[in-house]
TIMI-2910 file (N, C-alpha, C, CB; in pm, 1 decimal, decimal comma, always signed):
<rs>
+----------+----------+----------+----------+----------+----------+----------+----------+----------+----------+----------+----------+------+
!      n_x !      n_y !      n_z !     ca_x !     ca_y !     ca_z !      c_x !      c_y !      c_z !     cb_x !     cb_y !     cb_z ! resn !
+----------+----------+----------+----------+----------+----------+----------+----------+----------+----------+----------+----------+------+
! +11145,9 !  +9518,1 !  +5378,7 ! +11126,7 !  +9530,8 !  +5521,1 ! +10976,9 !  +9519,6 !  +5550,5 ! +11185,4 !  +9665,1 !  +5573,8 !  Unk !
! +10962,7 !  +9449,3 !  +5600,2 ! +10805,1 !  +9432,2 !  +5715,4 ! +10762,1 !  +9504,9 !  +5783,5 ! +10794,5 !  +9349,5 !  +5815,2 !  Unk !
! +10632,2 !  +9589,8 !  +5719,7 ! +10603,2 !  +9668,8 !  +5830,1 ! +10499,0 !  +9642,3 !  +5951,1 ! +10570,2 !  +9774,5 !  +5774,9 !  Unk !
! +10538,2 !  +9665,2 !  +6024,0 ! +10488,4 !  +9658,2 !  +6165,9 ! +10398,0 !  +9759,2 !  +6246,6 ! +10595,9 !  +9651,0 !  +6235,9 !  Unk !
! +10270,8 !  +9700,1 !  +6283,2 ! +10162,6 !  +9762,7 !  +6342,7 ! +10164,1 !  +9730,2 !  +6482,3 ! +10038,2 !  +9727,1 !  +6281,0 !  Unk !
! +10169,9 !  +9836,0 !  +6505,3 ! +10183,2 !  +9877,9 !  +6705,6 ! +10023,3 !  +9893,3 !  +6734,6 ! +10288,0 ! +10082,1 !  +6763,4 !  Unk !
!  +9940,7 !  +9833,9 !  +6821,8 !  +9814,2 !  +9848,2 !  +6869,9 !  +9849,9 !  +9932,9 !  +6968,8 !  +9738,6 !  +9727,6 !  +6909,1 !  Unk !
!  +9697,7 ! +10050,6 !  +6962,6 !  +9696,2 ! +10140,6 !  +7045,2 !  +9707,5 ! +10071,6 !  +7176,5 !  +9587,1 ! +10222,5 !  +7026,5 !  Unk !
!  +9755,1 ! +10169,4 !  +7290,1 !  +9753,9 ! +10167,6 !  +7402,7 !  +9619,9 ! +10177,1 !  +7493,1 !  +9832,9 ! +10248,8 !  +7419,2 !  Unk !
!  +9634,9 ! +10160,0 !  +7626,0 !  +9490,1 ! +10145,5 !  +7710,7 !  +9505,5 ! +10347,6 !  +7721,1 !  +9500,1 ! +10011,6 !  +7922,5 !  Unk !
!  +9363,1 ! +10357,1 !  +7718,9 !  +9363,7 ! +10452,2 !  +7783,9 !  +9479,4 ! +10544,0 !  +7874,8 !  +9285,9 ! +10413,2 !  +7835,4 !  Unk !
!  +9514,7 ! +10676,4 !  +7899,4 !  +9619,7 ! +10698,9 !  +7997,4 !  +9513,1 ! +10685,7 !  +8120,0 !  +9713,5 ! +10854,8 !  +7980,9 !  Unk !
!  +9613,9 ! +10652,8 !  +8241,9 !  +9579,1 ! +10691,8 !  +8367,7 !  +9601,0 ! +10788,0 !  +8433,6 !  +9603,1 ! +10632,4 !  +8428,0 !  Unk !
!  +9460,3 ! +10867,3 !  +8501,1 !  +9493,1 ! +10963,5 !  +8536,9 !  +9487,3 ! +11013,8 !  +8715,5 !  +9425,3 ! +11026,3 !  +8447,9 !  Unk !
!  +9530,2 ! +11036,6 !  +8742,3 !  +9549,2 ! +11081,0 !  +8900,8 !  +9493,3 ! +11141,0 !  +8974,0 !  +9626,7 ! +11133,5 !  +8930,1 !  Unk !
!  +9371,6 ! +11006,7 !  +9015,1 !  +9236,0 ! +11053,7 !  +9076,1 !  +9175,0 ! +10948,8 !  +9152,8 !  +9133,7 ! +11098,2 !  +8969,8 !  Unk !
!  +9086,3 ! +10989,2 !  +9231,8 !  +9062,9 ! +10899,8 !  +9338,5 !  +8933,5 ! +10833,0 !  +9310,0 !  +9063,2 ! +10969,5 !  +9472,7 !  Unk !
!  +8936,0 ! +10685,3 !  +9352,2 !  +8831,3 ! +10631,4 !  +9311,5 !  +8688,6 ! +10665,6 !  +9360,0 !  +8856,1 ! +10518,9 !  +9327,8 !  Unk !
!  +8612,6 ! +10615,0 !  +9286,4 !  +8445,0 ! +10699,0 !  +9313,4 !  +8402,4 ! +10628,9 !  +9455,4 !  +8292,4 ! +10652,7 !  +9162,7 !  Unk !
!  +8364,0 ! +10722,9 !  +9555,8 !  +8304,3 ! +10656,5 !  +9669,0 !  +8230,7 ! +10521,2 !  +9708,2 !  +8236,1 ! +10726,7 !  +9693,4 !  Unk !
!  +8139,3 ! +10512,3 !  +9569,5 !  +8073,9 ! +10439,8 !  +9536,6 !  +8096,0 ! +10318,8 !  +9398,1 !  +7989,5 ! +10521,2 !  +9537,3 !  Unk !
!  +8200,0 ! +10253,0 !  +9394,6 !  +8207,2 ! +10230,8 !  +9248,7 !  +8073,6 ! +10185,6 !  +9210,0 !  +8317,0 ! +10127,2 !  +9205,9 !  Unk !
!  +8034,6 ! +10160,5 !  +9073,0 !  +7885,7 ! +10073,1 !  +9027,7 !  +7919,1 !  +9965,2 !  +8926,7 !  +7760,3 ! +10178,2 !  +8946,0 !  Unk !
!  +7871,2 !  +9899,7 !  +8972,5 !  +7873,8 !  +9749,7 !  +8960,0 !  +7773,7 !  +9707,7 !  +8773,8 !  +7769,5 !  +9677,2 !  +9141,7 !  Unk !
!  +7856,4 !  +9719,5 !  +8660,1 !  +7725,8 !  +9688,1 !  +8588,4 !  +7703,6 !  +9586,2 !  +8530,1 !  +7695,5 !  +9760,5 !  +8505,7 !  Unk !
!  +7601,8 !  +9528,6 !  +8504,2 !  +7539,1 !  +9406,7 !  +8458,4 !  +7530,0 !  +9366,1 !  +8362,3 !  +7451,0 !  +9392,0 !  +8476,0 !  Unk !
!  +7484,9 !  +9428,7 !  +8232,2 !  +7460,3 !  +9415,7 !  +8078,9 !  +7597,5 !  +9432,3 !  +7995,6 !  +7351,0 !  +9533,8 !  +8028,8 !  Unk !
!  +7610,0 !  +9366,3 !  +7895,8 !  +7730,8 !  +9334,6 !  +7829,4 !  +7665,4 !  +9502,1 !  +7745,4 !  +7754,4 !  +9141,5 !  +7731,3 !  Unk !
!  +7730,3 !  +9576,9 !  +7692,2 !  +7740,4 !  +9673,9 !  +7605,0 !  +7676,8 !  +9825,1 !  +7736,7 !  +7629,3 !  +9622,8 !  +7439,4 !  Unk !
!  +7662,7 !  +9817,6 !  +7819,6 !  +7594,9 !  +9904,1 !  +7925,2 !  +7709,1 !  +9998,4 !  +7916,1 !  +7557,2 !  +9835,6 !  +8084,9 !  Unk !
!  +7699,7 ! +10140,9 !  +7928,3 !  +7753,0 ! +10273,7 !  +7916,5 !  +7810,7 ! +10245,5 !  +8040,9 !  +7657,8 ! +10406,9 !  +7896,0 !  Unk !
!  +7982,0 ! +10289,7 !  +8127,2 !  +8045,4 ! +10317,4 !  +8211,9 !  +8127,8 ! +10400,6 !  +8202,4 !  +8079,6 ! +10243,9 !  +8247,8 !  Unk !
!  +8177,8 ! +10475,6 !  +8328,9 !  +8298,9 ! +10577,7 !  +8278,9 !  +8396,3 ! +10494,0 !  +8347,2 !  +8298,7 ! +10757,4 !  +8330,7 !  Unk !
!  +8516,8 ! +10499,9 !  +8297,7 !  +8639,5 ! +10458,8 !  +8364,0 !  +8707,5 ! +10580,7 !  +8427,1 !  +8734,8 ! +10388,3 !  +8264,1 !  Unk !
!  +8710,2 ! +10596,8 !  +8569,5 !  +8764,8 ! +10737,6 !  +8651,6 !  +8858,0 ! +10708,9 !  +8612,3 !  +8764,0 ! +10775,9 !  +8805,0 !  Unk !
!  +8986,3 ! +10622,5 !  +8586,8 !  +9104,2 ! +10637,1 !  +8556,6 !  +9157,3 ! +10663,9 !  +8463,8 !  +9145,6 ! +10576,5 !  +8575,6 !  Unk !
!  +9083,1 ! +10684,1 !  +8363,7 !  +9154,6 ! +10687,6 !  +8202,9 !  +9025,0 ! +10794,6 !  +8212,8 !  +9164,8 ! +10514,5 !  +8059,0 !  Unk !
!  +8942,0 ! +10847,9 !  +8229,6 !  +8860,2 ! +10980,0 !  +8200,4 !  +8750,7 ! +10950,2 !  +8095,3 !  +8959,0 ! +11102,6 !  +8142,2 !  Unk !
!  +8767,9 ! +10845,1 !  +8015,7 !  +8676,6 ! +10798,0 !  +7939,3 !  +8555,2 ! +10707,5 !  +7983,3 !  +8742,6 ! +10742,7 !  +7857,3 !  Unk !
!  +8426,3 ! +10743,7 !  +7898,6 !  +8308,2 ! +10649,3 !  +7855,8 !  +8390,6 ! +10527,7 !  +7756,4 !  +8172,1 ! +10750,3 !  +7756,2 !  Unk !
!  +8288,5 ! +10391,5 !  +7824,0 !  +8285,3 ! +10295,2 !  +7730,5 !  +8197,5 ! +10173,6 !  +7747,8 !  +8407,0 ! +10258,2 !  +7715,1 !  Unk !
!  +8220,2 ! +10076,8 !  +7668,8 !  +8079,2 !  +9971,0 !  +7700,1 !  +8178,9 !  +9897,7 !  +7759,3 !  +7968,3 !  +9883,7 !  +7564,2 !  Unk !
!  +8049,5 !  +9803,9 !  +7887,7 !  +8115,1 !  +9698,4 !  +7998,0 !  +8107,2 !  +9582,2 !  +7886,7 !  +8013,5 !  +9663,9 !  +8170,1 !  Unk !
!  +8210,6 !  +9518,3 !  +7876,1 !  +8249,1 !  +9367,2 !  +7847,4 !  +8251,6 !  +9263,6 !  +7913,2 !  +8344,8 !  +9352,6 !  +7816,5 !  Unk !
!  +8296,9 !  +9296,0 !  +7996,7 !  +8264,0 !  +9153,6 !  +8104,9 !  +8373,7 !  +9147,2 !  +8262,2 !  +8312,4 !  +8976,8 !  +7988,9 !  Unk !
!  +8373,4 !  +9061,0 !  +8313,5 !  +8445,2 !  +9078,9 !  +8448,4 !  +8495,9 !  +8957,8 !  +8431,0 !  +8365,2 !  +9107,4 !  +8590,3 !  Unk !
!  +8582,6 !  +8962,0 !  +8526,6 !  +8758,6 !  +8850,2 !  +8491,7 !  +8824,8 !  +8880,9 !  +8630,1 !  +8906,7 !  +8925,4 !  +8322,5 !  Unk !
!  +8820,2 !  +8792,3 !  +8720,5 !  +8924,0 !  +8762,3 !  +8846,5 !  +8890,1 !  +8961,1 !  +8891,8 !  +9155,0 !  +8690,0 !  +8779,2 !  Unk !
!  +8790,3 !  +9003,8 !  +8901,0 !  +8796,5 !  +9139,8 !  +8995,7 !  +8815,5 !  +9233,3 !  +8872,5 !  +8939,0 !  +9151,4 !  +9127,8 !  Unk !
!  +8866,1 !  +9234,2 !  +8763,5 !  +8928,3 !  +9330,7 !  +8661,8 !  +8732,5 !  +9329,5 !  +8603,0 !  +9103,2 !  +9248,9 !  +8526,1 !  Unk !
!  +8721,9 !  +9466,7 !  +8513,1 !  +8664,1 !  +9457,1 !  +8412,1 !  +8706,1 !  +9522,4 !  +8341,0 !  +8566,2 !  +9465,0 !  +8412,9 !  Unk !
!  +8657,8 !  +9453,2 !  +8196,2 !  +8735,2 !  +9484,2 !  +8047,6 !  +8588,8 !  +9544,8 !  +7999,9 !  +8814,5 !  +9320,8 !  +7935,3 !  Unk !
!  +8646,6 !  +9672,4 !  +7927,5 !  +8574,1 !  +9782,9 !  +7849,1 !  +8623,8 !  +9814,2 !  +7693,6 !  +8592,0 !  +9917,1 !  +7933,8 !  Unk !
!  +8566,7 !  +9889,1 !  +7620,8 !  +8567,6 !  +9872,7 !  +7500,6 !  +8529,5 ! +10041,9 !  +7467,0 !  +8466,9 !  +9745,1 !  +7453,2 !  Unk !
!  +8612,6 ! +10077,6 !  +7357,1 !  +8555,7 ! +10253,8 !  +7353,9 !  +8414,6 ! +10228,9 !  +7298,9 !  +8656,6 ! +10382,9 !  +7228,8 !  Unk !
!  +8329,1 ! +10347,1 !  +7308,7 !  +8236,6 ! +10313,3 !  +7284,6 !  +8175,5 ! +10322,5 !  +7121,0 !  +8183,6 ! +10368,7 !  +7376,3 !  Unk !
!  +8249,0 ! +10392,9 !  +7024,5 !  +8315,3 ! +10361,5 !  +6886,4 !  +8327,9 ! +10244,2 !  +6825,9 !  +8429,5 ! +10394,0 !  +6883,8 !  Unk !
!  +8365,9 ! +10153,4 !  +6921,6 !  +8439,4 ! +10020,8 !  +6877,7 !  +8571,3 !  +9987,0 !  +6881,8 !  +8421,5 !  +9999,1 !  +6763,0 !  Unk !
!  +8643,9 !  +9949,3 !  +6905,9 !  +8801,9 !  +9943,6 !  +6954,3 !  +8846,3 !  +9862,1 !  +6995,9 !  +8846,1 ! +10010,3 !  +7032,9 !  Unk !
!  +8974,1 !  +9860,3 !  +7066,3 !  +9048,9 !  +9737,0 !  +7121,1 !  +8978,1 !  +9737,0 !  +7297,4 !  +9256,4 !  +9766,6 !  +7107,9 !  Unk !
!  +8998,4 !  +9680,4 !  +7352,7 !  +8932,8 !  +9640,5 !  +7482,0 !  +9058,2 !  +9675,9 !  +7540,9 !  +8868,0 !  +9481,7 !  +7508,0 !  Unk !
!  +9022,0 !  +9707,9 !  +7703,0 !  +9108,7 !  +9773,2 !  +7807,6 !  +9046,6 !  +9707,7 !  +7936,2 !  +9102,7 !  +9948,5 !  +7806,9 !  Unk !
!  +9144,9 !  +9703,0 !  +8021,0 !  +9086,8 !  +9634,3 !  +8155,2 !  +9077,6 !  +9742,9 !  +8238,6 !  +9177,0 !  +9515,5 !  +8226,9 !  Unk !
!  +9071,6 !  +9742,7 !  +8405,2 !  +9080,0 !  +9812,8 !  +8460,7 !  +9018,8 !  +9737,5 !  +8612,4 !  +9031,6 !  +9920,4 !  +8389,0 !  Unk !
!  +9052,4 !  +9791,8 !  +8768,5 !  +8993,7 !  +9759,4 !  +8833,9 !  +8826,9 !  +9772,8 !  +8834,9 !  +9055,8 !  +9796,9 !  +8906,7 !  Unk !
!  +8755,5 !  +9705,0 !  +8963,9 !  +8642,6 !  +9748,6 !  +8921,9 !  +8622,9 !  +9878,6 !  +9010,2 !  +8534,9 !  +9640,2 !  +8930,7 !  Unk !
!  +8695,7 !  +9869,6 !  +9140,0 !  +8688,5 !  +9973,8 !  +9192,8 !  +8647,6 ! +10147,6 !  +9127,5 !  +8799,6 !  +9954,5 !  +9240,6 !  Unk !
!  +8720,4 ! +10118,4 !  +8970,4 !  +8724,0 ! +10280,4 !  +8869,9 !  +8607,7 ! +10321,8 !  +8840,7 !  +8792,1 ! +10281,3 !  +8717,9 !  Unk !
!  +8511,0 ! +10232,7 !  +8829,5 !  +8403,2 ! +10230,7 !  +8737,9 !  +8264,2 ! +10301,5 !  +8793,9 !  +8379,9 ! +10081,8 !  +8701,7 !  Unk !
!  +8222,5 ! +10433,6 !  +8761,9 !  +8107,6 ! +10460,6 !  +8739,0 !  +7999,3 ! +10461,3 !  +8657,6 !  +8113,6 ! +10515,8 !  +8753,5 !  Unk !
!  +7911,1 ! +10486,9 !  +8715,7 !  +7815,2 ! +10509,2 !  +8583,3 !  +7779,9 ! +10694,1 !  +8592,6 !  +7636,0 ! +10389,4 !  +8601,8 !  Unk !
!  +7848,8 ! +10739,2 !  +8642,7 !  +7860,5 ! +10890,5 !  +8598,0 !  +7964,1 ! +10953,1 !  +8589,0 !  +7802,8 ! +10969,0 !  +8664,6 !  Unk !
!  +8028,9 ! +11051,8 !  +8516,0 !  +8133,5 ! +11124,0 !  +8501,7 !  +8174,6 ! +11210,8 !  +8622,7 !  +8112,5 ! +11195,4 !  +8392,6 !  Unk !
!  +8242,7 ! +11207,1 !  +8625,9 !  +8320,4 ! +11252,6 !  +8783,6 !  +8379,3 ! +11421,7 !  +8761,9 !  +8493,9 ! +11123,0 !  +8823,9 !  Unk !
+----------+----------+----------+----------+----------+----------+----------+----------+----------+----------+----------+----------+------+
</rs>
């Protein structure tokens, strides 16, 4: 039998309102928090409105609106 590797999941989402202000960031590896999943991680890049983040460890990449995104913990 073949065993089979399940890749982690995105972050959970959590049930909270987006930051007044989202922030917009510029530099590929730049520190962000994602308000929705509660976590820090590095910005990867932007895609049709989404940006994709990365734990800041190293990991699988996660999208998210950009609306979520601070650059401070909430």
């Amino acid at each position: 039998m073949a065993d089979h590797v399940i890749a982690p999941a995105a972050p959970p989402v959590r049930r909270v309102a987006p930051p007044v202000e989202p922030y917009r960031p510029s530099a590929i590896g730049e520190r962000v928090f994602d308000v929705r999943s509660g976590c820090w991680a590095a910005f990867m890049g932007w895609q049709h409105g989404s940006v994709f983040l990365r734990p800041l460890g190293g990991g699988i990449e996660w999208d998210t609106e950009a609306r979520w995104i601070t650059n401070t913990e909430l």
